[in-house]
DRENDO-1510 file (C-alpha; in Angstrom, 1 decimal, always signed):
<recs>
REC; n; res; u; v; w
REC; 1; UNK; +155.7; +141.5; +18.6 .
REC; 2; UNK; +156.7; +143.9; +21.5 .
REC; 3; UNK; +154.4; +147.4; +22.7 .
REC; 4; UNK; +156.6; +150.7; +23.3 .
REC; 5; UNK; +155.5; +153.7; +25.1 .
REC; 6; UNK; +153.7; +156.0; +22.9 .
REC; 7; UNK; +153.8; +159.7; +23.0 .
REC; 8; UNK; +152.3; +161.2; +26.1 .
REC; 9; UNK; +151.8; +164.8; +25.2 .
REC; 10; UNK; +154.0; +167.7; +23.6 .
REC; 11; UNK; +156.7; +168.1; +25.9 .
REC; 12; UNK; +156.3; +164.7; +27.9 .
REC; 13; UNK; +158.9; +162.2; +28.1 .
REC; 14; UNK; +158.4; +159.9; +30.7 .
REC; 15; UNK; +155.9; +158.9; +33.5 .
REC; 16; UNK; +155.3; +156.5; +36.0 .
REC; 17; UNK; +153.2; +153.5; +35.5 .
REC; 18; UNK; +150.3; +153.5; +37.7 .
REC; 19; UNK; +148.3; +150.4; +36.8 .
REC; 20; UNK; +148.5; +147.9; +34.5 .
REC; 21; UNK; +145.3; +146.6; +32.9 .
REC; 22; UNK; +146.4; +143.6; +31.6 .
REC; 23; UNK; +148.8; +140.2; +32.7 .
REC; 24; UNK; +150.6; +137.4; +30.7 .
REC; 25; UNK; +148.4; +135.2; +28.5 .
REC; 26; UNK; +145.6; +137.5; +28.7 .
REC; 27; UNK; +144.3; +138.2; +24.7 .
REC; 28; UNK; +144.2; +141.7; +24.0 .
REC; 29; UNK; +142.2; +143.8; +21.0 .
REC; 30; UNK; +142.9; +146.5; +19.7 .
REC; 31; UNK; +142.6; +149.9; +21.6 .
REC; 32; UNK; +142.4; +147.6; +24.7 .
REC; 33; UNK; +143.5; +149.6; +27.6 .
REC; 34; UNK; +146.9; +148.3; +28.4 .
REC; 35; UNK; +147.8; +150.6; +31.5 .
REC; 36; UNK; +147.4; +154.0; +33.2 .
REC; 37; UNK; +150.4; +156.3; +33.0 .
REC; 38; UNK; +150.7; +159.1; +35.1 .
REC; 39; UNK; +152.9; +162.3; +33.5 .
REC; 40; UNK; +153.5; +165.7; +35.5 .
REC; 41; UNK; +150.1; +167.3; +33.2 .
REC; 42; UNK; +148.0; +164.1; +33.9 .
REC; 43; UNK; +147.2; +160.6; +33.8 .
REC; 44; UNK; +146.6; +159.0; +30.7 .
REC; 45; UNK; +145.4; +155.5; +29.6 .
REC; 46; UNK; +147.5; +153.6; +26.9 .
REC; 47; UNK; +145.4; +151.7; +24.4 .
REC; 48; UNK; +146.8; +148.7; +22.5 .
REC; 49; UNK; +148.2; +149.3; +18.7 .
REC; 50; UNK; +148.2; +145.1; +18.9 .
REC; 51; UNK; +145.8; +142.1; +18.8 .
REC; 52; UNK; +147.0; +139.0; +20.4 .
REC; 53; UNK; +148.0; +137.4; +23.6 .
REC; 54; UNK; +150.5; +139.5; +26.3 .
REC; 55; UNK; +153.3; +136.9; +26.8 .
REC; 56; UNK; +155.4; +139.2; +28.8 .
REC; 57; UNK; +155.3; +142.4; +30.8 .
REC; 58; UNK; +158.5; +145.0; +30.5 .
REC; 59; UNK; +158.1; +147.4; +33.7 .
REC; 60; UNK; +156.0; +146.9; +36.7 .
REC; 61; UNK; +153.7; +149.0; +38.7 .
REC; 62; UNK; +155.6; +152.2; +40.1 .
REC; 63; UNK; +158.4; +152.4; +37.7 .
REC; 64; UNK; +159.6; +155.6; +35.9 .
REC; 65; UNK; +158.9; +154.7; +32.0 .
REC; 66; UNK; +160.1; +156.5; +29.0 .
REC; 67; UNK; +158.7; +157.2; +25.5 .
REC; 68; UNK; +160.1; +154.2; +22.9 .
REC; 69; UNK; +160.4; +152.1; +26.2 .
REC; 70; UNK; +159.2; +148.4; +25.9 .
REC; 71; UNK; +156.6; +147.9; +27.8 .
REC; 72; UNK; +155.1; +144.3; +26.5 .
REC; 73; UNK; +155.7; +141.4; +24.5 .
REC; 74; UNK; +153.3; +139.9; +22.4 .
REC; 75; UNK; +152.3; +137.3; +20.4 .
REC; 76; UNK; +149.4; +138.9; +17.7 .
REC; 77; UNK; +149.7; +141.4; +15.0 .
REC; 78; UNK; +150.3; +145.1; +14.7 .
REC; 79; UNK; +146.9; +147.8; +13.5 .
REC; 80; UNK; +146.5; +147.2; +10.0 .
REC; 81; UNK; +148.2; +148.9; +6.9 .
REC; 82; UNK; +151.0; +150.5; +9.7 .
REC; 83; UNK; +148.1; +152.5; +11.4 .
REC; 84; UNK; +149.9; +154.5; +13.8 .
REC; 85; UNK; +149.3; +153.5; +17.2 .
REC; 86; UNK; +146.1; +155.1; +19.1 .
REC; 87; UNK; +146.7; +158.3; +20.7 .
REC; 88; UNK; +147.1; +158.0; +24.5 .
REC; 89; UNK; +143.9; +158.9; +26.0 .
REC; 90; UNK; +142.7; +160.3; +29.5 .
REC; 91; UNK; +141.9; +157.6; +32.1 .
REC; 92; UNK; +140.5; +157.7; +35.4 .
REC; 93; UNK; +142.9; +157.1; +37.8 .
REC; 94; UNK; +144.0; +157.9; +42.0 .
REC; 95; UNK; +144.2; +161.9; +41.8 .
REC; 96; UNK; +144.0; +168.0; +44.2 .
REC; 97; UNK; +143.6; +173.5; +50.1 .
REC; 98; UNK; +145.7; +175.2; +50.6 .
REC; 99; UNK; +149.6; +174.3; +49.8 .
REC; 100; UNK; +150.5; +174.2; +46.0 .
REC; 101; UNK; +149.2; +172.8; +43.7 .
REC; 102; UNK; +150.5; +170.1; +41.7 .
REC; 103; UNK; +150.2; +169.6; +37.7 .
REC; 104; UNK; +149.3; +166.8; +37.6 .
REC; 105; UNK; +146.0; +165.6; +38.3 .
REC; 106; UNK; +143.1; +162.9; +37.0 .
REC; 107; UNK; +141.3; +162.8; +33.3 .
REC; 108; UNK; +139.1; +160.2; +32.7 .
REC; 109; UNK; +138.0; +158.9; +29.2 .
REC; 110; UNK; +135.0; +158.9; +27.3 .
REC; 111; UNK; +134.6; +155.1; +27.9 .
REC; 112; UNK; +135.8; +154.2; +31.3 .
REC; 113; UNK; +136.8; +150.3; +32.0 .
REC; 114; UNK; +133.8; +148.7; +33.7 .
REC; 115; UNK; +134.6; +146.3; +36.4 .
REC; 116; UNK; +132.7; +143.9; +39.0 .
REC; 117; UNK; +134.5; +146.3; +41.8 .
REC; 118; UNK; +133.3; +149.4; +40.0 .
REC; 119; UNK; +129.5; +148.4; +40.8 .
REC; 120; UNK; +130.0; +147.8; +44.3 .
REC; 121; UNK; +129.3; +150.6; +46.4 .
REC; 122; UNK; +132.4; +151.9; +48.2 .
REC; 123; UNK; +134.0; +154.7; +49.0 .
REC; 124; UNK; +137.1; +155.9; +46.6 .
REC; 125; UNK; +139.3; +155.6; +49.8 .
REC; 126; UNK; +137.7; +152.1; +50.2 .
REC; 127; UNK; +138.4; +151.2; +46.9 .
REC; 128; UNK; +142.0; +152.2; +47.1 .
REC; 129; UNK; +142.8; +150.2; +50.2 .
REC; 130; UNK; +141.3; +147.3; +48.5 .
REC; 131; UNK; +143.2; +147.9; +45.8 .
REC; 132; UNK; +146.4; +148.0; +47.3 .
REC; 133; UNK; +146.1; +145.0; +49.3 .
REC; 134; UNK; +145.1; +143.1; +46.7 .
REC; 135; UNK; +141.2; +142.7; +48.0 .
REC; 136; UNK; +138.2; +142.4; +45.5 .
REC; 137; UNK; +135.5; +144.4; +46.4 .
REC; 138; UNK; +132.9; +142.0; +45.4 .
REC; 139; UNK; +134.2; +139.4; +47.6 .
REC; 140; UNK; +134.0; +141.3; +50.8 .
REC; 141; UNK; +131.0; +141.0; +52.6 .
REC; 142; UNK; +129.4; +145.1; +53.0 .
REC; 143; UNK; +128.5; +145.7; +56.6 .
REC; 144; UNK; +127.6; +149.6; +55.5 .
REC; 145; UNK; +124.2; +151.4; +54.8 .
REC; 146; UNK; +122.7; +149.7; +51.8 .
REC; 147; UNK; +124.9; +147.6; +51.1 .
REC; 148; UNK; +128.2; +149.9; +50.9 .
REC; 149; UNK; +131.6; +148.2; +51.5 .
REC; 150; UNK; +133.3; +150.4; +54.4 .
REC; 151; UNK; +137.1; +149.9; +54.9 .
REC; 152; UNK; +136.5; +147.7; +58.1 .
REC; 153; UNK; +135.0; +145.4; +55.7 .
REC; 154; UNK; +137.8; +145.0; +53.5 .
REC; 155; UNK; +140.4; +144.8; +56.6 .
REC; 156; UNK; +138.2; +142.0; +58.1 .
REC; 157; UNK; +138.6; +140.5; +54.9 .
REC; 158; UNK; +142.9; +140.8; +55.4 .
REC; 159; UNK; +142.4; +139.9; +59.1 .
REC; 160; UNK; +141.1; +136.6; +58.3 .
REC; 161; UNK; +137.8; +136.9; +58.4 .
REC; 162; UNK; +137.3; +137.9; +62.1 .
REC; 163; UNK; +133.2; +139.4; +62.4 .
REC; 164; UNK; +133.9; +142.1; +64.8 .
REC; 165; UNK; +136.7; +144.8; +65.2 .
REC; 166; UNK; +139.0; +144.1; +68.3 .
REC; 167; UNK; +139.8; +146.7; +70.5 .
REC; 168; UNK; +143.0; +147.5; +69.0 .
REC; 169; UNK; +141.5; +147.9; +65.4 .
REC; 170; UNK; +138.7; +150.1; +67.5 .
REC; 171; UNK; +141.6; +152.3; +68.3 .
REC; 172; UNK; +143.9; +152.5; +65.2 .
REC; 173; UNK; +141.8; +151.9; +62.3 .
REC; 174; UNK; +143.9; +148.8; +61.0 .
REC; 175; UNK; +143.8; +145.0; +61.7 .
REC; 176; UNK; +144.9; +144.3; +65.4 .
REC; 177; UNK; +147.9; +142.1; +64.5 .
REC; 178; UNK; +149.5; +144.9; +62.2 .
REC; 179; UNK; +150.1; +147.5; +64.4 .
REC; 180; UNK; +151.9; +149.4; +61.4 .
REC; 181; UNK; +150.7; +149.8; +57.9 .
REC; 182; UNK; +152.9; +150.5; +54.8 .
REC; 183; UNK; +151.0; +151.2; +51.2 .
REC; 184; UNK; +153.2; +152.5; +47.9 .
REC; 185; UNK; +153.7; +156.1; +47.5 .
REC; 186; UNK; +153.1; +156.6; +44.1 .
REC; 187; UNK; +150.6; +158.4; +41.9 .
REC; 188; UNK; +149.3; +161.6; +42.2 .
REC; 189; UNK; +150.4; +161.6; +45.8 .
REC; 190; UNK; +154.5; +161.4; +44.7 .
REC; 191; UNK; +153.7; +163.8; +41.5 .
REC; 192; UNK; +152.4; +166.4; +44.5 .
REC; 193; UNK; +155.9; +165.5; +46.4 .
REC; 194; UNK; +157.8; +165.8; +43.5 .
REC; 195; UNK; +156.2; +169.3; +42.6 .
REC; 196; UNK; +156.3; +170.3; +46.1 .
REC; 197; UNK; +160.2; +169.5; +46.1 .
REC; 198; UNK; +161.1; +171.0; +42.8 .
REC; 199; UNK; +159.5; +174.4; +43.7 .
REC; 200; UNK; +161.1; +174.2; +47.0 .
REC; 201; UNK; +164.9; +173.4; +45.3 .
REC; 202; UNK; +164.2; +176.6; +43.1 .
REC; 203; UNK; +162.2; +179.0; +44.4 .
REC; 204; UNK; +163.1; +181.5; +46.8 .
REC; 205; UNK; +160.0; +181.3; +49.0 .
REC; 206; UNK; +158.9; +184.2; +50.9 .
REC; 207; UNK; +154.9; +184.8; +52.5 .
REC; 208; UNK; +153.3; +188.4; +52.8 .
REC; 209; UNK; +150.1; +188.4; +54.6 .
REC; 210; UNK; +147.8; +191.5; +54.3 .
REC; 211; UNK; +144.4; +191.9; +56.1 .
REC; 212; UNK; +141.6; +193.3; +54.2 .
REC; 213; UNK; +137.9; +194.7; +55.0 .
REC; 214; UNK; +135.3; +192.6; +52.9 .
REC; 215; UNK; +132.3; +194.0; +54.2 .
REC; 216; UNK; +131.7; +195.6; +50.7 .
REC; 217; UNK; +132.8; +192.3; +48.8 .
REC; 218; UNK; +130.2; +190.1; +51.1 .
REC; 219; UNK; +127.7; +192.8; +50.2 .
REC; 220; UNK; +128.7; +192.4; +46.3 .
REC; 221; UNK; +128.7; +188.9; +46.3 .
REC; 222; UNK; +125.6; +188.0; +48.4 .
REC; 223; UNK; +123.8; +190.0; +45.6 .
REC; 224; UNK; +125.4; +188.4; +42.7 .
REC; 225; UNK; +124.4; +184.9; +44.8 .
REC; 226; UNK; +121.1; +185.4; +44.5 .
REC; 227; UNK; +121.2; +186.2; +40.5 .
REC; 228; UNK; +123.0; +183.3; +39.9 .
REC; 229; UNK; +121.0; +180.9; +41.8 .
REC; 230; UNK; +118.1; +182.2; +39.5 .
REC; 231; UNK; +120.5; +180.7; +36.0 .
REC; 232; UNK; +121.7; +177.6; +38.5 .
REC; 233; UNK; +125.3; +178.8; +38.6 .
REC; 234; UNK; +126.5; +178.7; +42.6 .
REC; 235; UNK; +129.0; +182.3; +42.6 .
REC; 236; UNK; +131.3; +182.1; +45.5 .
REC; 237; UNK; +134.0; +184.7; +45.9 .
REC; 238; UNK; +136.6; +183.8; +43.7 .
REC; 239; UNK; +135.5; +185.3; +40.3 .
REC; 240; UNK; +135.7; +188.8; +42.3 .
REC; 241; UNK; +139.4; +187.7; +43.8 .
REC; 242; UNK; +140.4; +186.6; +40.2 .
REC; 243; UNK; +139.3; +189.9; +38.5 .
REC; 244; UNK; +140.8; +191.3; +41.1 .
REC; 245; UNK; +144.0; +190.2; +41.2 .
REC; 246; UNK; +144.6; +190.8; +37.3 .
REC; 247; UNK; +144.0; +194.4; +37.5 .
REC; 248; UNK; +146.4; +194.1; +40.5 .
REC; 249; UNK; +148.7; +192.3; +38.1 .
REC; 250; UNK; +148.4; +194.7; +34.9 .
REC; 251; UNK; +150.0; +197.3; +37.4 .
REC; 252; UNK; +152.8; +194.4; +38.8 .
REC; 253; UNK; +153.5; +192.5; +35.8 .
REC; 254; UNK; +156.6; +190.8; +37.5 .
REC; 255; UNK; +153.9; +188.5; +39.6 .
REC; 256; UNK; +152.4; +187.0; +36.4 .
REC; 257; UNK; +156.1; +185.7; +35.2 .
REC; 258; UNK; +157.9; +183.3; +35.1 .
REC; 259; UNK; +161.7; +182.4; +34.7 .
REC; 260; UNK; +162.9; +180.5; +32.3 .
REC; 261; UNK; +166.1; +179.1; +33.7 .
REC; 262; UNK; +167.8; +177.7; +30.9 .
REC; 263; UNK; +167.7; +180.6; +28.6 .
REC; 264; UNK; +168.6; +183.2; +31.9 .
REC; 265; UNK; +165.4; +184.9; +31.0 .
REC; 266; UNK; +162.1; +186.2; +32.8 .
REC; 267; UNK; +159.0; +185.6; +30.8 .
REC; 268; UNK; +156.4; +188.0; +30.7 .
REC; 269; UNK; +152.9; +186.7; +30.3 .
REC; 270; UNK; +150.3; +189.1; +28.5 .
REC; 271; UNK; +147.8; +186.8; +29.3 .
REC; 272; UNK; +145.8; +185.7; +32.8 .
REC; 273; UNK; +145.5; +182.3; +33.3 .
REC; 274; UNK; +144.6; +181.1; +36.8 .
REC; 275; UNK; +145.5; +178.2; +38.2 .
REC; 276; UNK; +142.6; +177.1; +41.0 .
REC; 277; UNK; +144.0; +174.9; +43.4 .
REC; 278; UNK; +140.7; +172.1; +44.2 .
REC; 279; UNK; +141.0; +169.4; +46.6 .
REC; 280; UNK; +139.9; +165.7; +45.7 .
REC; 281; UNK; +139.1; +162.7; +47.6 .
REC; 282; UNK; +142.7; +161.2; +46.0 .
REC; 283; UNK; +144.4; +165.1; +46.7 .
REC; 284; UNK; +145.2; +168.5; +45.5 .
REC; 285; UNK; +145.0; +169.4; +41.8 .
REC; 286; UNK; +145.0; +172.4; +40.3 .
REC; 287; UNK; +142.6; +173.0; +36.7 .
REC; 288; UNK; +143.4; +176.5; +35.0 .
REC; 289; UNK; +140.8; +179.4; +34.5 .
REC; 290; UNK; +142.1; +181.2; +31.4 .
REC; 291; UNK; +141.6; +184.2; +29.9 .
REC; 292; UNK; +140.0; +185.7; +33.1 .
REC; 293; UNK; +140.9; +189.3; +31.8 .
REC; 294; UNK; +138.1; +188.5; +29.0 .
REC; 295; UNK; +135.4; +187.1; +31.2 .
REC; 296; UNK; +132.4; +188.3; +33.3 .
REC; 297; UNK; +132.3; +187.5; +36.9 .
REC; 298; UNK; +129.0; +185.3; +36.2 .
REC; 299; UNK; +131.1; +183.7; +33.5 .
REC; 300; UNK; +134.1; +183.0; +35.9 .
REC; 301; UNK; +131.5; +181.6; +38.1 .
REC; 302; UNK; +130.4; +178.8; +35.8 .
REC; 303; UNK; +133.4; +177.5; +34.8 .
REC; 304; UNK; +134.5; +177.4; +38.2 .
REC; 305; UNK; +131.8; +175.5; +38.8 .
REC; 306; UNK; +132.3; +173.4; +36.1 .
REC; 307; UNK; +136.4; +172.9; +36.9 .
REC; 308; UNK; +135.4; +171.9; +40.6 .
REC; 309; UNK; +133.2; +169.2; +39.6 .
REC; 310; UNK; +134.9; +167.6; +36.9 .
REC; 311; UNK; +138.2; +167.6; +39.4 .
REC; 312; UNK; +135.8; +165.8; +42.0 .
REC; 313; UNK; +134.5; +163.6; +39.1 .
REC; 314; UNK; +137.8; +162.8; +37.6 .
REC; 315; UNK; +136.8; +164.5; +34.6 .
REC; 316; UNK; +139.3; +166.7; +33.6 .
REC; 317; UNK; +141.6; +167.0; +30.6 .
REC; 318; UNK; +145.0; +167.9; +29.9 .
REC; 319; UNK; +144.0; +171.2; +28.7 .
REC; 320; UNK; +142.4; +171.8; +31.9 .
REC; 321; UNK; +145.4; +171.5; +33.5 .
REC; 322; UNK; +148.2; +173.6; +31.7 .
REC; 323; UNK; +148.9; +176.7; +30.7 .
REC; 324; UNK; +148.5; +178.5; +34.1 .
REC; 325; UNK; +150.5; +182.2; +34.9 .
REC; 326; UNK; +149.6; +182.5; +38.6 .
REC; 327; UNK; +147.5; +179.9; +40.9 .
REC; 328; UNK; +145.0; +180.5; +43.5 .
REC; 329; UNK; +145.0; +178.7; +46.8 .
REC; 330; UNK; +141.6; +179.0; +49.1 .
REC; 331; UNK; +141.5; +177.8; +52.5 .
REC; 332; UNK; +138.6; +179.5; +53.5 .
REC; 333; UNK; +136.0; +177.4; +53.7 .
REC; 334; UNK; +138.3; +175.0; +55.7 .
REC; 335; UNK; +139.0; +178.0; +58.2 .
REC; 336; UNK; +142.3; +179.0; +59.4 .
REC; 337; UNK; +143.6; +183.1; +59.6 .
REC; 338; UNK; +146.3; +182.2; +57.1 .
REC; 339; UNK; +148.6; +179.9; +55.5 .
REC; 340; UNK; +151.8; +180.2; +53.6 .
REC; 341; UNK; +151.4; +178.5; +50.1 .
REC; 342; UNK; +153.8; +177.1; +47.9 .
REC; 343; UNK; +154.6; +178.2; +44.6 .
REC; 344; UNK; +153.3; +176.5; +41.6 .
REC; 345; UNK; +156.5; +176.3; +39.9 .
REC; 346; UNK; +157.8; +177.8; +37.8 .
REC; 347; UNK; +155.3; +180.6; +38.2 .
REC; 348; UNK; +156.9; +182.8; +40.5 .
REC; 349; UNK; +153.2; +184.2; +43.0 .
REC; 350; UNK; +150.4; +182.0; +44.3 .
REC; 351; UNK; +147.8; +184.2; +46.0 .
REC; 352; UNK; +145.9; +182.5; +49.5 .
REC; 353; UNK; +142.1; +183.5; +50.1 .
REC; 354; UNK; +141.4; +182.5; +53.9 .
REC; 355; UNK; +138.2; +182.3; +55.8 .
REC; 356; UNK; +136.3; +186.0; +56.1 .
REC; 357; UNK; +134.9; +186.2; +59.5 .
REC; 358; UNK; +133.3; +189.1; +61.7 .
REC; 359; UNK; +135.0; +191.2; +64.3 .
REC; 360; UNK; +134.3; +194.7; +65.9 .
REC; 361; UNK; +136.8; +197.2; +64.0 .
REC; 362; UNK; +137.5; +200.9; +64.6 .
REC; 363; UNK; +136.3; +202.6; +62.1 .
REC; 364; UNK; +136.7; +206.8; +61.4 .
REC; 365; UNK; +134.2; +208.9; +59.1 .
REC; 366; UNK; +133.9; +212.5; +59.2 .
REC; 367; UNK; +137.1; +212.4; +61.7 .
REC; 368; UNK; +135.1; +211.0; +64.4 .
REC; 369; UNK; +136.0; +207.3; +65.3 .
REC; 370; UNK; +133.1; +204.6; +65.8 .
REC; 371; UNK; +133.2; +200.9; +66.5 .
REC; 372; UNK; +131.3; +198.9; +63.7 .
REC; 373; UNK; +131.2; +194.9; +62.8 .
REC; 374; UNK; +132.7; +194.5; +59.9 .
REC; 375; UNK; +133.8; +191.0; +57.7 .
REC; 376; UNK; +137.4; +190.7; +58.0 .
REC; 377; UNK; +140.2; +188.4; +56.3 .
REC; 378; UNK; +143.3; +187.8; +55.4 .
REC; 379; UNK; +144.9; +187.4; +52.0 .
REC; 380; UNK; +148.7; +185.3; +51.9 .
REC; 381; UNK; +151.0; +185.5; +48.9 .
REC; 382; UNK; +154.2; +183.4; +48.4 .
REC; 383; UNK; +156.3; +184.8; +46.3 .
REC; 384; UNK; +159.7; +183.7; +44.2 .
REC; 385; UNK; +162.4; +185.9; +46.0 .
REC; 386; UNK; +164.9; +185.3; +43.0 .
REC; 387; UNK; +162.1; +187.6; +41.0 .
REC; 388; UNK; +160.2; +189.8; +43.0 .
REC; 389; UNK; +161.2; +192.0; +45.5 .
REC; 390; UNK; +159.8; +192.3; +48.9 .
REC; 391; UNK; +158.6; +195.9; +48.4 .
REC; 392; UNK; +157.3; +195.1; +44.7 .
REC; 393; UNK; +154.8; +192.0; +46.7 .
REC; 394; UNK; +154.3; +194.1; +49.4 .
REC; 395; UNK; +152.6; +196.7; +46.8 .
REC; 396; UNK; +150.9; +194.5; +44.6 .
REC; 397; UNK; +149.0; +193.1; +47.6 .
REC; 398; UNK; +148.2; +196.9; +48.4 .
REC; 399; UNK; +146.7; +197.2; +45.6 .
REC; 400; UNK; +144.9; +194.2; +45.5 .
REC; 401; UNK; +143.4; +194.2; +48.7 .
REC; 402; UNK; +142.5; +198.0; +47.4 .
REC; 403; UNK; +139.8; +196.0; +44.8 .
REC; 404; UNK; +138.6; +193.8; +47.2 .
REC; 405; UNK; +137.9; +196.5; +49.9 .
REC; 406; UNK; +136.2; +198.5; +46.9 .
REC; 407; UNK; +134.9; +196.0; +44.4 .
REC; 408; UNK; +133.5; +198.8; +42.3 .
REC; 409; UNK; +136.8; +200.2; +41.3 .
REC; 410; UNK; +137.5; +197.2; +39.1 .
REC; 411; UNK; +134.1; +198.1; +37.0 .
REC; 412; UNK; +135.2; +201.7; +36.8 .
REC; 413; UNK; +139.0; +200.9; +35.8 .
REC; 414; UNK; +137.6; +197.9; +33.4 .
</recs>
């Protein structure tokens, strides 16, 4: 009997092979998990349409697979009465401040695969290495608090069981007779290159910084803190910079396009879907807010909240992750003045939200001139040059950074 690549999703064609789940002579069930296959949306987890014993595997770890593509041979018997093979489902897998976003990102499934390594208490960095190298977590003897493996651990166990670091691992972090260190690049962290490279082959990039005055936005949002804290929801300032920036965008509509290369056409989307760029332990993904025109900034708030953690819980689904019109890069709680993003191709803007800090600013009323502390930032936006002109960004952001100056223009114009 032989196992081809399912579907992956409307539109998907191929992806890489992250992990198998399975070797030869292992005996497999039906809706097994056979291997994790990482697509530009997300990473999905193949189940078995077979019952029987692998004999032999097609592809191996890090190759480019295709839909209809043999993946395994087996010696068993197809679903009964021609059932269609299972649907591919999410699966957890190696995961997304500041640059683009990419696509892709992690989904995990209802019913996770439960290993030995899985209860050992590890870091997911730690259980990456070990995973790389071919260690099993429960073999390596934990030197960490409670019991929790730490990567020294695991290189002690490559190093051949030495007890104590040497002065060279002291210094580099790796065993002292490998003075370099080579792992795979593959997974989420190529998918990012590849995005990253494919926006940069396209796109026209060009950066506009503008600095705004957020005393009155601090004021807004330290207020709207506190009622949210009362219903549990944590607001921090991006529902305000999403509502924001549509009613920026109703007045630029070239911002929220995109262009459609094949057909020679610019596609004008009606719609505001926000892409949130949110950074992982395994890197940078980017789940979508949608419909932000329609929603409350307490709503925004608690789906935000609820994108953030599923991204850091490897939650997400493939719906969470497409669909986006314009994407949303902060860096502020990292710090930095500013930072030039780029593009979430093929959307032609992504707007970056740096730190807000204080500084004494001149500041004029009733024509006489005063010098006041005020909360400052800076906002960045990259923007496709092949679509929107320099003097078309440069107004947008005036207008943007209009609303965030006066936040209670967007409840008046709403």
């Amino acid at each position: 009997m032989e196992f081809k690549l399912p579907e992956l999703g409307e539109g998907v064609h191929e992806g890489e092979l992250i992990k198998w789940k399975v070797k030869p002579g292992d005996s497999v069930k039906y809706d097994q998990p056979l291997c994790e296959i990482m697509t530009d949306k997300a990473t999905v987890e193949i189940p078995s349409a077979i019952q029987g014993k692998v004999l032999q595997m097609h592809a191996k770890e890090g190759d480019t697979v295709h839909v209809g593509q043999l993946m395994l041979s087996f010696e068993g018997s197809m679903a009964a009465a021609g059932a269609p093979a299972p649907a591919a489902a999410p699966a957890p897998s190696a995961p997304a401040v500041s640059a683009a976003p990419a696509a892709p990102a992690a989904v995990s499934a209802g019913a996770a695969e439960v290993s030995v390594a899985t209860r050992v208490a590890a870091a997911p960095s730690t259980r990456r290495f070990a995973r790389e190298n071919g260690v099993e977590l429960s073999q390596v003897e934990a030197t960490g608090p409670h019991g929790r493996v730490m990567r020294e651990d695991v290189e002690r166990s490559l190093g051949g069981g030495a007890k104590a670091p040497s002065a060279a691992r002291a210094r580099t972090g790796i065993p002292a007779q490998q003075a370099e260190e080579r792992v795979p690049f593959r997974g989420l962290r190529k998918k990012i290159a590849e995005k990253m490279r494919q926006s940069k082959d396209h796109a026209a990039h060009f950066t506009y910084v503008e600095e705004a005055d957020a005393t009155e936005l601090v004021r807004l949002r330290n207020s709207a803190k506190e009622i949210g804290a009362a219903e549990g929801v944590k607001v921090t300032y991006l529902p305000f910079i999403m509502k924001a920036m549509v009613a920026a965008l109703k007045k630029y509509p070239i911002l929220n396009s995109s262009l459609d290369e094949e057909k020679n056409e610019l596609v004008y989307k009606h719609y505001f879907n926000i892409g949130l760029s949110v950074q992982t332990d395994d890197g940078l993904t980017a789940p979508v807010v949608k419909d932000v025109q329609h929603k409350s900034v307490m709503e925004l708030a608690k789906e935000i909240q609820d994108l953030v953690d599923r991204a850091r819980n490897k939650k997400l689904t493939m719906e969470d992750l497409t669909g986006s019109t314009i994407t949303l890069t902060n860096a502020g709680s990292i710090g930095g003045l500013f930072a030039t993003p780029v593009i979430n191709y093929p959307e032609v803007a992504i707007l970056g939200f740096n730190k807000i800090f204080r500084k004494p600013v001149a500041v004029t009323r009733n024509k006489v001139e005063t010098i006041e502390v005020r909360d400052w930032t800076y906002f960045s936006i990259s923007l496709d040059h092949r679509v929107v002109d320099g003097a078309i960004g440069a107004e947008f952001m005036k207008l943007f950074i209009k609303y965030i100056e006066n936040p209670a223009l967007m409840v008046l114009e709403a």
